[in-house]
Backbone as a chain_set.jsonl record, in Angstrom:
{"seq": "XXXXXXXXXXXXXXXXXXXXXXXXXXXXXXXXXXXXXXXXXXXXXXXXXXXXXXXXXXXXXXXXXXXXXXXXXXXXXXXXXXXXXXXX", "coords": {"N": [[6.461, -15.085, -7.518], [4.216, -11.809, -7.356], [2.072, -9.533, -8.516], [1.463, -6.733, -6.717], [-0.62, -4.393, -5.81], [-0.81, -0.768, -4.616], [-2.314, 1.47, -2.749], [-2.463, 5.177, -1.227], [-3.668, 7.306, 1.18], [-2.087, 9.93, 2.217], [-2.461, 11.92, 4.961], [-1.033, 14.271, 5.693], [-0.082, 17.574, 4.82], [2.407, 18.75, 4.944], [4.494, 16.836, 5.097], [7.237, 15.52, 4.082], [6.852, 12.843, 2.206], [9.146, 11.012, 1.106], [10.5, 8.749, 1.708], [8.521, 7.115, 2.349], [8.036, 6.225, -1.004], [10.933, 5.745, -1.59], [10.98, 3.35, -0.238], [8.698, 1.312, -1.473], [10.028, 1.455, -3.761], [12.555, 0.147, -3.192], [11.247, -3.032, -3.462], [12.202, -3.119, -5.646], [11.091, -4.551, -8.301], [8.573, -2.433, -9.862], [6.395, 0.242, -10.224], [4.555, 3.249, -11.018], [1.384, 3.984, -11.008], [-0.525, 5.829, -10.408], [-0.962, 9.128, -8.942], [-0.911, 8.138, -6.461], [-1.019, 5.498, -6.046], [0.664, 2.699, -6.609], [1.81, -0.187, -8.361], [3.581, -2.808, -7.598], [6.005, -5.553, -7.735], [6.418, -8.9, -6.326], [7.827, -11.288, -3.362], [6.816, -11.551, -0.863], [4.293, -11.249, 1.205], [0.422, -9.502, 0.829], [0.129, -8.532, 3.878], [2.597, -8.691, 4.727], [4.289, -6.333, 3.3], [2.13, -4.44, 3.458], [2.881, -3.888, 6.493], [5.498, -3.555, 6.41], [5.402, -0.701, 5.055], [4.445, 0.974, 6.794], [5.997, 1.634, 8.627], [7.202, 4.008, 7.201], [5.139, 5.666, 7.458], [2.839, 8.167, 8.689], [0.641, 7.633, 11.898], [-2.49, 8.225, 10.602], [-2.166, 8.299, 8.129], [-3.418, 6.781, 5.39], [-3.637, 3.205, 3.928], [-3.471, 0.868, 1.633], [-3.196, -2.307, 0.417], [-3.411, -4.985, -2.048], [-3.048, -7.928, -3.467], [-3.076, -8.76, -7.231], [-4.933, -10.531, -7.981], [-6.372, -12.194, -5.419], [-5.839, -11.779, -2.103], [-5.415, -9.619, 0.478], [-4.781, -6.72, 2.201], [-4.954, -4.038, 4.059], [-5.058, -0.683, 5.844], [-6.548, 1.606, 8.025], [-8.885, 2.204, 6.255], [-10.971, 4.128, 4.314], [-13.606, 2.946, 3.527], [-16.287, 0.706, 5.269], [-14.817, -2.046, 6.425], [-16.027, -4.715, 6.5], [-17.839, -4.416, 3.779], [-14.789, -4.704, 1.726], [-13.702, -7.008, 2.508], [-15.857, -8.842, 2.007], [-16.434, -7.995, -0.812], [-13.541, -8.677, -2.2]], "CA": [[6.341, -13.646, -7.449], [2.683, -11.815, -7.437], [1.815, -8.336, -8.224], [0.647, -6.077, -5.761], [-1.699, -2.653, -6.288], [-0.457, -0.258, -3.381], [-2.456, 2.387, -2.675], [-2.884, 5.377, -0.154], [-4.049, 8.825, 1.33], [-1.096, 10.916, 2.789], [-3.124, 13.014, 5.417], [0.025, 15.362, 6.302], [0.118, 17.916, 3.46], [3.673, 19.558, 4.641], [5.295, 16.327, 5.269], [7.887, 14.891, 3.338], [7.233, 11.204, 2.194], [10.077, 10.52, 0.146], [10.942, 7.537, 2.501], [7.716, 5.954, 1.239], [8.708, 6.529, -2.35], [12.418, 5.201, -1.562], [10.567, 1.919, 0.489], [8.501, 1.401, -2.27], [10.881, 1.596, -5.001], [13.283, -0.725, -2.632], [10.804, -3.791, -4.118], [13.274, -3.463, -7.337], [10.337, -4.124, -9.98], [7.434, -1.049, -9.347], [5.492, 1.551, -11.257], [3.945, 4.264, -10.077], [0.402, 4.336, -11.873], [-0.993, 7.071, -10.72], [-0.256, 9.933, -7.733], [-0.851, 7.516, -5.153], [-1.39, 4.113, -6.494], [1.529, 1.91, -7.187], [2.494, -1.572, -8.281], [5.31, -3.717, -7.126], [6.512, -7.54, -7.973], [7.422, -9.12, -4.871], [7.297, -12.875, -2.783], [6.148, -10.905, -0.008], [2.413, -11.032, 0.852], [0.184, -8.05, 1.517], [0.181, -8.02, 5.403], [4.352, -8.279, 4.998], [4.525, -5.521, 2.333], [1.906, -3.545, 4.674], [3.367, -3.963, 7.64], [6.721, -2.876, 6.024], [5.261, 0.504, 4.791], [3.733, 1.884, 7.646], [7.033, 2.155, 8.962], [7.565, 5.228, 7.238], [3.577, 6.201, 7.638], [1.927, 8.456, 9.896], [-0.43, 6.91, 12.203], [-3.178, 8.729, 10.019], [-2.258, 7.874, 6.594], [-3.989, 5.467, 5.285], [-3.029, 2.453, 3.389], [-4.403, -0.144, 0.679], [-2.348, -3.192, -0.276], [-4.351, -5.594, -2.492], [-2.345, -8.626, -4.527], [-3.636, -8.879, -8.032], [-5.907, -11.432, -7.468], [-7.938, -12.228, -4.121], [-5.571, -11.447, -1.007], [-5.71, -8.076, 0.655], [-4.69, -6.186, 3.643], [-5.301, -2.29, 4.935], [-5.031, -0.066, 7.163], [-7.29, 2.905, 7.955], [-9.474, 2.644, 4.771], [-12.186, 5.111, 4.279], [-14.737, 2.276, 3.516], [-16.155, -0.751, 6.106], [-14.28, -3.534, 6.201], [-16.738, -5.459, 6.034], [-17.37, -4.548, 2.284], [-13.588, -5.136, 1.539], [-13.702, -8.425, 3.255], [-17.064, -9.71, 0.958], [-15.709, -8.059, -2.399], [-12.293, -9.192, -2.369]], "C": [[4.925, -13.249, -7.867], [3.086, -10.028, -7.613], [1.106, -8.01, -7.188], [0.241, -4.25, -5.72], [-1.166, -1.976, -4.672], [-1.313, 1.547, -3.327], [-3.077, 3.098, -1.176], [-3.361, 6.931, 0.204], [-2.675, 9.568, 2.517], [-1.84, 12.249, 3.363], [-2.098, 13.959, 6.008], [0.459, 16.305, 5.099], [2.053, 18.779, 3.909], [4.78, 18.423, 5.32], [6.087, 15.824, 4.419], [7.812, 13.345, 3.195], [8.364, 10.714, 1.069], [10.451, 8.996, 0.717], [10.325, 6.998, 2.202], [7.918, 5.644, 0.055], [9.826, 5.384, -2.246], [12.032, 3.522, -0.87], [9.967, 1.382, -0.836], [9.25, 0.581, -3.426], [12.2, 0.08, -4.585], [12.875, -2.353, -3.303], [11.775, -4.248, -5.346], [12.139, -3.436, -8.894], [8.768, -3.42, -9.491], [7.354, 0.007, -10.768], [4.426, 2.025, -10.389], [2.405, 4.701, -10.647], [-0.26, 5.18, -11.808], [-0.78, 7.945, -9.653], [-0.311, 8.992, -6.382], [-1.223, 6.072, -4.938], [-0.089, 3.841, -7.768], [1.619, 0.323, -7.306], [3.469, -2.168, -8.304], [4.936, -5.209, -7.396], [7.234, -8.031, -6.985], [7.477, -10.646, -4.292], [6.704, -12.343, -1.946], [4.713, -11.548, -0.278], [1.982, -9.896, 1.176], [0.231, -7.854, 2.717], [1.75, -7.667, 5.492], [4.618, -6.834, 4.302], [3.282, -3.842, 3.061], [2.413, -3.08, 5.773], [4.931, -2.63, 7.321], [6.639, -0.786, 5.622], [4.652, 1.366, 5.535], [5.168, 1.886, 8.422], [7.834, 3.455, 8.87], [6.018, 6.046, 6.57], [3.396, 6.564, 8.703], [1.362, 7.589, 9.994], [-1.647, 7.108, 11.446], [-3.616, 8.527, 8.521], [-3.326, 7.154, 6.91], [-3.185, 4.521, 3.66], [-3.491, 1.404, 2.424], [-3.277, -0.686, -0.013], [-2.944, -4.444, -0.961], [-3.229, -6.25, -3.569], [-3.52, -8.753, -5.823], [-3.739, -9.997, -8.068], [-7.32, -11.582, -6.25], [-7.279, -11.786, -2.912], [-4.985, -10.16, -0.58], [-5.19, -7.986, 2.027], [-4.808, -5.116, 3.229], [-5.09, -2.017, 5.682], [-5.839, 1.237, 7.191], [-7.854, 3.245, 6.744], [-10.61, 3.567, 5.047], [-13.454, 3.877, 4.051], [-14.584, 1.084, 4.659], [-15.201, -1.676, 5.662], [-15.035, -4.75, 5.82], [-16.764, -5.749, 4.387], [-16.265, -4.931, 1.707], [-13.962, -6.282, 1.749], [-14.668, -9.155, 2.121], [-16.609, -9.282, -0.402], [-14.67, -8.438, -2.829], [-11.84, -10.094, -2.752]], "O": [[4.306, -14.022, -8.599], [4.01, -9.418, -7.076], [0.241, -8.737, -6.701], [0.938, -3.241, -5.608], [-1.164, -2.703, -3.679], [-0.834, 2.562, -3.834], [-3.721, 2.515, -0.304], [-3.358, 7.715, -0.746], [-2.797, 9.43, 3.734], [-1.936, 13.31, 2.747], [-2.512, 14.49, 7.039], [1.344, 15.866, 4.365], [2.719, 19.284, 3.005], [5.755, 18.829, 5.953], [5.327, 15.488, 3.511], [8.524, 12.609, 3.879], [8.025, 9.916, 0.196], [10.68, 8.133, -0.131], [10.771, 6.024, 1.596], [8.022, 4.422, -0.043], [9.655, 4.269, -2.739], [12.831, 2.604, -1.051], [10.868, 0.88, -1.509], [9.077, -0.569, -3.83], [12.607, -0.739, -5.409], [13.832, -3.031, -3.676], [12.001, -5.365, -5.812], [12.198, -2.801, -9.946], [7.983, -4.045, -8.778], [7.997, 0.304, -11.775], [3.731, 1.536, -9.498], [2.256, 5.92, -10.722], [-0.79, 5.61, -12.832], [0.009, 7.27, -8.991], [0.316, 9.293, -5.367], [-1.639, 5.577, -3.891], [0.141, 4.264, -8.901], [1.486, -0.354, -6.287], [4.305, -1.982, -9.189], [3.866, -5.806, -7.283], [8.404, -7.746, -6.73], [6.963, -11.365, -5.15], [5.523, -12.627, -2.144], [4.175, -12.063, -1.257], [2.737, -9.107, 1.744], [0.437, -6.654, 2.9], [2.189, -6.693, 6.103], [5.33, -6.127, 5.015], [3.586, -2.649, 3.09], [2.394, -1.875, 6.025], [5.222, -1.514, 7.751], [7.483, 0.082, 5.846], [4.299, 2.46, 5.094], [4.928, 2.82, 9.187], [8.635, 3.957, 9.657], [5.889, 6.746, 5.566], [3.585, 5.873, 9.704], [1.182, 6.732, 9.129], [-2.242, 6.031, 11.458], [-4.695, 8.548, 7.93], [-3.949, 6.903, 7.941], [-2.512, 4.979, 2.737], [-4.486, 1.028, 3.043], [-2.529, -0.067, -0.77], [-2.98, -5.28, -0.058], [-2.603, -5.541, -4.357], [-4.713, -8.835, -5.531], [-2.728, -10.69, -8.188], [-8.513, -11.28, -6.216], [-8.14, -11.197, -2.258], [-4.097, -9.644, -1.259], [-5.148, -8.909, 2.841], [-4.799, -4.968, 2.007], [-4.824, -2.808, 6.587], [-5.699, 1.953, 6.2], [-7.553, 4.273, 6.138], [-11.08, 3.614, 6.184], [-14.445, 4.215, 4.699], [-13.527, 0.565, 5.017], [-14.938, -1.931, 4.487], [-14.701, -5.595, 4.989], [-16.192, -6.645, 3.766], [-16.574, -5.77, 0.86], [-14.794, -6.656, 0.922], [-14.169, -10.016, 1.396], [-16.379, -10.191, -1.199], [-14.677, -8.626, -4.045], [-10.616, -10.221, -2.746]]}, "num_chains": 1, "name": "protein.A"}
């Protein structure tokens, strides 16, 4: 089991994400550290645990799944990839 940092930007201000919340929370061990940055305990990796949460994501959101350690996935980040990719 690995932690994993989950964080994201919810560009729909009159939508309801509770379904992210309730996906999320589905993990079993999670904390919510701050309005939009959570951590979960999972076997999963980040592309599975990505993959899984854009399911109940606009196309627009955006997404940041980063295991505590070195392996990472995203989706629609505000910075290059590139950078990600070399700091990670």
């Amino acid at each position: 089991m690995a932690a994993y940092i989950i964080c994201y930007d919810l560009t729909n201000p009159g939508r309801n994400y509770q379904n992210l919340y309730e996906k999320i929370k589905s993990y079993g061990t999670w904390a919510r550290v701050t309005e939009s940055n959570w951590v979960i305990v999972t076997t999963k990796t980040a592309v599975q645990i990505r993959d899984d949460l854009l399911t109940v994501l606009d196309s627009n959101d955006r997404l940041f799944v980063v295991k505590s350690g070195r392996e990472a996935a995203w989706h629609n980040s505000r910075c290059k990839n590139e950078w990600l990719k070399a700091k990670l």
